[in-house]
N, C-alpha and C positions, 0 to 999 in steps of 0.2 A: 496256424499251421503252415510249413514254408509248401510253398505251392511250386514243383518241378512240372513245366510242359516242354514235353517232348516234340519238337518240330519234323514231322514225316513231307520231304520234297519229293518228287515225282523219281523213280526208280532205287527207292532206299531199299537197304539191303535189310532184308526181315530179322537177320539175328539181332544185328547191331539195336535195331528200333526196339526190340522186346527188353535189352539190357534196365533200362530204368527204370520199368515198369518193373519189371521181377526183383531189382535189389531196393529199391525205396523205398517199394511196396509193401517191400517184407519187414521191413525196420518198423518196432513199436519199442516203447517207453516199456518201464519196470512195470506199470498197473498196464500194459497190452495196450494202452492208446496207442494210433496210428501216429507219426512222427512227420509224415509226407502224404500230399495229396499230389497224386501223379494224373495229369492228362495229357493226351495225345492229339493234335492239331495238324491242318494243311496250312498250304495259303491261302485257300478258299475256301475248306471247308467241305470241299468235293472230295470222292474216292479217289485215291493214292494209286498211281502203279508200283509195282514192287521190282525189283530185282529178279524177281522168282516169276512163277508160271500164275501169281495170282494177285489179286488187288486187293488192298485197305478200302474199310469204310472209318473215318473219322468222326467225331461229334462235335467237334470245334474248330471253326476257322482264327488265321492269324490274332483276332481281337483277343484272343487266349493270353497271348504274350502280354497283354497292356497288364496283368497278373503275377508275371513268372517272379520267383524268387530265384529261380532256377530253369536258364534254357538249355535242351541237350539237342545238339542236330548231330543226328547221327549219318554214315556217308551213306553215297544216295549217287547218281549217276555221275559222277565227276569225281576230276581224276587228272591226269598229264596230256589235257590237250588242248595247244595251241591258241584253238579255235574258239575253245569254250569259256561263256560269258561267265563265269563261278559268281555272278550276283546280279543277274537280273534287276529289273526294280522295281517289280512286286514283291520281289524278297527283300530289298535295301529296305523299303518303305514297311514291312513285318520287321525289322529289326530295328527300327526308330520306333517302335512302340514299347520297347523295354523299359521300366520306369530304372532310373540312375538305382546304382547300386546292382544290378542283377547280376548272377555267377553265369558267367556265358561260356558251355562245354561244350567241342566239338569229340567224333571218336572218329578217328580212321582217318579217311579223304578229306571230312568233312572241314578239316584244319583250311582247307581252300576259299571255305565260304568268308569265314575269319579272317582271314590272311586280304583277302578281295576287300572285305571292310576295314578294312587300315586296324581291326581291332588286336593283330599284332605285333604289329610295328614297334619296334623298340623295345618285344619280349623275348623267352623263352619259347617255344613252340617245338611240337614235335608231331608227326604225321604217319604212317605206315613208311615202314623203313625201306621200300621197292621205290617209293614217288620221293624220298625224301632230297637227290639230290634235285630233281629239280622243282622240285617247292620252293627251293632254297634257291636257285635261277632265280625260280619268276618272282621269287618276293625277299629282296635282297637286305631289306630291311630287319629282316626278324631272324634272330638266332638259334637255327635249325639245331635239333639233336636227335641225329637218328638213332640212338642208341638205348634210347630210354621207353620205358612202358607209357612213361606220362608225365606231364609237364605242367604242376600246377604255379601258378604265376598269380595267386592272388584269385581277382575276378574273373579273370580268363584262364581257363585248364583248356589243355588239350591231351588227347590219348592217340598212342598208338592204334595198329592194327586188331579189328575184331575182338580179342577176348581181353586187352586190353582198357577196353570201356569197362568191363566189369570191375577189373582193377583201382582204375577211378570213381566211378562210383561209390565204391565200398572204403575208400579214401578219405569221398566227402561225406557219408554218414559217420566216420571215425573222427576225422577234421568236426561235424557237429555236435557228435554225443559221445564219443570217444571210443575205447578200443572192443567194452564189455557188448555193445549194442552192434558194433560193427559183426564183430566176431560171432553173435548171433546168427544175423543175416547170413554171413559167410556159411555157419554151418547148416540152417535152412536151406540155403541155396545149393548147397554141395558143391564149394569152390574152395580154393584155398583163402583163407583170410588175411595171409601179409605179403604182398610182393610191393615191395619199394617200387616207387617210379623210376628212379634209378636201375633199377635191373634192366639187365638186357633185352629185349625185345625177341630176338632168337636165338638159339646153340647151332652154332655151326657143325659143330659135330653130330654126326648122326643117334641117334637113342640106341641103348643095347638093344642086340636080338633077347625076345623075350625069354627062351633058354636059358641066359646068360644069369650070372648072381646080380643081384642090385645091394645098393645102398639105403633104402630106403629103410630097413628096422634097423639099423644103424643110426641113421639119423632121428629118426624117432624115439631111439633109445637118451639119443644125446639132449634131444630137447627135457626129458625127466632129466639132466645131471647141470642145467646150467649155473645151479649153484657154486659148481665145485669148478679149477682146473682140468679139461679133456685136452690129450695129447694127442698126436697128429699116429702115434705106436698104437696107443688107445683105443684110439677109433677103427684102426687100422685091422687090432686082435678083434673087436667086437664082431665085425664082418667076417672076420675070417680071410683075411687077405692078406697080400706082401704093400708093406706099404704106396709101393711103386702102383702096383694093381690096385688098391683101392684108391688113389687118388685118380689116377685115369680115369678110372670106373666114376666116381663121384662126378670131376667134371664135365664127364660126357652127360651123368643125368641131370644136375642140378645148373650147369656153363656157369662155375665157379670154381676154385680152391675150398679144400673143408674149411682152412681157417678165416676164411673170408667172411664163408655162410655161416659160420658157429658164432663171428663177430656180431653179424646183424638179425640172429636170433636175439641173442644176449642184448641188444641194443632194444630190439622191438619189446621183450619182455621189461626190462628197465621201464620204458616209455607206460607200455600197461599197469606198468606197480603205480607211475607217477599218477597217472590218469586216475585209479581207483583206490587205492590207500595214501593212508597219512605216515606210511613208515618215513624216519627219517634220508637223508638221499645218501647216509654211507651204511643205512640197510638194505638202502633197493639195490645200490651197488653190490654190496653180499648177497644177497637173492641172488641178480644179475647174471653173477659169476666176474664182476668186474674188477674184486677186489678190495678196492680203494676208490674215496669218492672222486679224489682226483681223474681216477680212471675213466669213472665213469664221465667227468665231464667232459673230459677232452674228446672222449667220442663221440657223446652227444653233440660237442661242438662241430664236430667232423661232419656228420648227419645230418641233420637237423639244423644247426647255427645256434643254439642257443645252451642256455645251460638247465641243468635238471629243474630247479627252481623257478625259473623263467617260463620252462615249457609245462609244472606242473599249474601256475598261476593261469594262462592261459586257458587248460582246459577248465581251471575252476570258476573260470572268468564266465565260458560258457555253460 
């Protein structure tokens, strides 16, 4: 069973630390078998302070990690300053006890710890999008994106800001068992189940007042039609709006264009046919709404990098 432990450092912030425990925990196989054993560790082994008005008790010190198939350090007192040591060396020396091979996640700030172990050096990285311009000062090496939820890089992933950990999580249960299992957990958990790394981290525009009309059974109407052609008039009638005003309206909720997000529906649901049927790949493209299979590769390409066949062998690999 891949065994995820959760590293709690001294002032960790209680949401974040709870993320892996609630989404990994929740993931079981078709017969209900557990998928993950998740535990929670210090560096000693001692009660934790928190962020909050109160304190952790843990059951396992560092020796945890000589275990991990999976480490998550979620962020914890640190942050953009100057002064501060972001790797200690009782924590350098807990993080030489990862056996080679381990997936090593940080969420939030915690990109600091990583970033201090040279363990991103010549990646992708991404951080809470407030600290990100200077993450990207103090570690000039690694290829900041503050624009993105999450930044998986193979072994090392990193996640944006707070509810972005959940997003990666739910990632790499999808990346293990793929979208059917993922999308369980998601709906257990009562989260949504697909936000690309790729997505933006925040809408700079403010959310309607709650008064106001939304898009939202519009868009949900659209995910039952992605079989077919939906037009921009279309979507437009369904809401009941001037196209002008539903597009406003959309990107103020969703911080995209409809055709953007109707793209990467149709892309995520393609990926799900590939993951769990044997339809051929210029059926899932009609499923899809893609058309043609051509269509569909080149956006897959776009995506993802790879092609429908490529990315279905993959999961069947796993």
């Amino acid at each position: 069973m891949h065994r995820v432990v959760v590293l709690a450092l001294e002032g960790v912030y209680p949401f974040e630390l709870s993320i892996p425990m609630r989404i990994f925990d929740t993931a079981a196989g078709r017969d209900g078998e557990a998928l993950y054993e998740v535990i929670t560790c210090s560096l000693d082994g001692e009660p934790v302070s928190t962020s909050a008005d109160f304190t952790i008790t843990v059951a396992h010190g560092s020796e945890a990690l000589r275990s991990a198939d999976t480490l998550v350090i979620p962020p914890f007192a640190c942050g953009p300053d100057e002064e501060r040591d972001w790797l200690p060396d009782e924590l350098a020396q807990a993080l030489a006890l990862l056996p080679p091979g381990a997936r090593i996640v940080s969420i939030c700030t915690a990109s600091y710890v990583l970033a201090a172990a040279g363990l991103l050096d010549g990646r992708s990285a991404t951080t809470h999008w407030n600290e990100a311009d200077h993450f990207q000062r103090t570690f000039p090496k690694i290829q900041v994106d503050a624009n993105v939820l999450f930044v998986d890089d193979g072994q090392v992933l990193t996640a944006a800001g707070v509810a972005a950990g959940i997003d990666l999580c739910l990632h790499l249960v999808r990346r293990d068992h793929g979208s059917d299992i993922a999308n369980q957990v998601a709906r257990l958990c009562v989260v949504p189940p697909w936000r690309e790394g790729g997505q933006a981290q925040y809408i700079e525009r403010p959310m309607p007042q709650p008064s106001a009309a939304t898009t939202a059974a519009t868009r949900d109407w659209a995910l039952q039609q992605l079989q077919r052609p939906i037009s921009l008039a279309e979507l437009a009638e369904h809401a009941r709006m001037s196209v002008r005003t539903f597009c406003r309206r959309f990107h103020d909720e969703v911080g995209m264009p409809p055709g953007q997000w109707l793209a990467q529906q149709r892309v995520g649901h393609a990926r799900r046919l590939l993951e769990t049927t044997d339809l051929p790949v210029d059926q899932v493209a009609a499923h899809a709404g893609f058309g043609t299979a051509v269509s569909l590769r080149q956006h897959l390409a776009t995506t993802i990098g790879v092609s429908p066949t490529a990315y279905r062998q993959a999961f069947r690999a796993r």
